[in-house]
Structures are given as C-alpha cells and as structure tokens.
N, C-alpha and C positions, 0 to 999 in steps of 0.2 A: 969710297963706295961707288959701284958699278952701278949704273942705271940699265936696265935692259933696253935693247933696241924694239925702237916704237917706227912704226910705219904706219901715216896717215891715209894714206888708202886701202890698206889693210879694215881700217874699222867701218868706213862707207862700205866695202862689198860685204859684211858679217851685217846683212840685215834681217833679222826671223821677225817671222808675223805668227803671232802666238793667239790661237781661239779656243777660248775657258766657255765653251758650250754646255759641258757637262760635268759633274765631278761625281767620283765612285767614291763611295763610304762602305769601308768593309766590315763596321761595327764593332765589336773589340779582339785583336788580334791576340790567334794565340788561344783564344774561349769561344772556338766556333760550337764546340762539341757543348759548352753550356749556356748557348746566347737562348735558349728556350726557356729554361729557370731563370736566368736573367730577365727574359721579357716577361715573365708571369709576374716577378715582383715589383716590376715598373709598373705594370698596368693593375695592381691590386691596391699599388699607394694612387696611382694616378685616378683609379675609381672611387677612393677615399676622398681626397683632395678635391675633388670637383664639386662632386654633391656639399661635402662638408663647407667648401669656399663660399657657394652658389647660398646656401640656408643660411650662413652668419652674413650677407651682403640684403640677402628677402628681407630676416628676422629687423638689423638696422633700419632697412630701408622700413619698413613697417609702424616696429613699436615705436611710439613718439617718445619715450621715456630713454630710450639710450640714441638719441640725437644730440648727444656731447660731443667733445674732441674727443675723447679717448675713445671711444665706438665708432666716430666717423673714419677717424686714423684706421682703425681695425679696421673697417671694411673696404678701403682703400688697397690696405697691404695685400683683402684675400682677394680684390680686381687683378691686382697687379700679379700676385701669385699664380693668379686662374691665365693670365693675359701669359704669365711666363712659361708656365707645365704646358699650357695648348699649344705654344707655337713649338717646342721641340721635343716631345713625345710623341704624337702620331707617328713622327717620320723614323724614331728610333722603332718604335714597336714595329716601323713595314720594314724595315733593315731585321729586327731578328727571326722575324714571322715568316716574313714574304721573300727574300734577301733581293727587294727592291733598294738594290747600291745607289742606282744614279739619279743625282739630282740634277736641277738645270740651275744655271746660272742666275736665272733672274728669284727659282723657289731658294736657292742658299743665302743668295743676298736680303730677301725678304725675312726668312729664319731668321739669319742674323740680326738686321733692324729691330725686329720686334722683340730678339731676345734680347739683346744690349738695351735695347729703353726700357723695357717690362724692368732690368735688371738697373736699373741707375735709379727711375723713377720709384721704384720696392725702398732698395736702400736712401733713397733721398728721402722718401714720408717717415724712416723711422727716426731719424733727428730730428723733425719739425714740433712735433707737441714735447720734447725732452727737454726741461728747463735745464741752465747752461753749469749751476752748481751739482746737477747729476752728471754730466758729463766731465767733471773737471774728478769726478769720484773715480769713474769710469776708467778712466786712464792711467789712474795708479795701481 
C-alpha cells in the first residue's frame, strides 16, 4: 500500500479563517410556492398551544385541589412545551411570511440552547412520576 506524498509545509501555508456571522435559512426547499399554507398551519396550532398551555399552568397554579404530582408533572410539561414552540416558531413564521433568511450567530446558538433544554428537560419530567413496573410494561 502506497501512502500518498505529505508535505509538512504544505499544511501551515493552508490557514482559512472562517467567520459564521450569519446564517441564511431558506425554510423548506423545494415548497416555496406553499410556505404560506404552511405558515397558516403553524401558527393556527401555535395560537392553540399557547393559550391552551398558559390556562392548564393558571388553572394548576390556582386550584388547590390538583396540587398532586400528576397536575404538577402536567403543568411542568405545558412550561416546557410553551418554553419549546416560543423559541422556534416566531422565527419559522418570519422565514415563511417575511422571507427574513438570516440569522446571526449568537440568535441561532440561543434558538438552539433553549430548544435542546426546553427539549431534554419536556422529555426528562415525563419518566419522573412513572412508577418503574410501568415502564418495564412499556417496552415490551
């Protein structure tokens, strides 16, 4: 077996300096012609979802009578659900409305953080009040 020829200063002059200032989001390629019916049905669940999250979080928070685990878990999951749909639907709905593409660097990394935790900590509360003989059901 041949090794190809390596040249060690070859790789110190290949130095790029790469600046991720912005990124363009072109929303779903291919479905420009229907990103408008597309954003009507995002935003007619996303108007559902909020109110609907927001009054099961009041209602717990309120009634003293469903201050159990199983109503606190619920209204836990509709925080974390509310914490998930906010951080990345506004920005979908300005990509199909507005065809505001670019983002900057520091709003995609925040997107991101908040959707990656919103999305561990959701799925994290829903195995904590699951007793362990449900779950051993669960997987068969």
């Amino acid at each position: 077996m041949k090794v190809p020829y390596h040249n060690p200063g070859l790789a110190a002059s290949n130095y790029s300096n790469v600046n991720y200032d912005m990124f363009i989001l072109i929303g779903i390629p291919g479905l420009k012609e229907l990103h408008m019916w597309i954003s009507i049905s995002l935003c007619l669940m996303y108007l559902v979802a909020v109110p609907g999250n927001v009054i099961l979080i009041c209602v717990v928070a309120v009634e003293h009578s469903l201050h159990e685990p199983m109503y606190l878990f619920l209204s836990m999951m509709a925080f974390w659900d509310l914490i998930l749909s906010t951080s990345t639907l506004p920005k979908a709905l300005s990509i199909f409305w507005f065809d505001e593409v670019d983002v900057s660097f520091g709003g995609c990394v925040t997107q991101l953080f908040f959707m990656r935790f919103a999305f561990v900590v959701e799925s994290g509360t829903t195995y904590v009040g699951v007793p362990p003989a449900l779950l051993i059901f669960q997987a068969v």
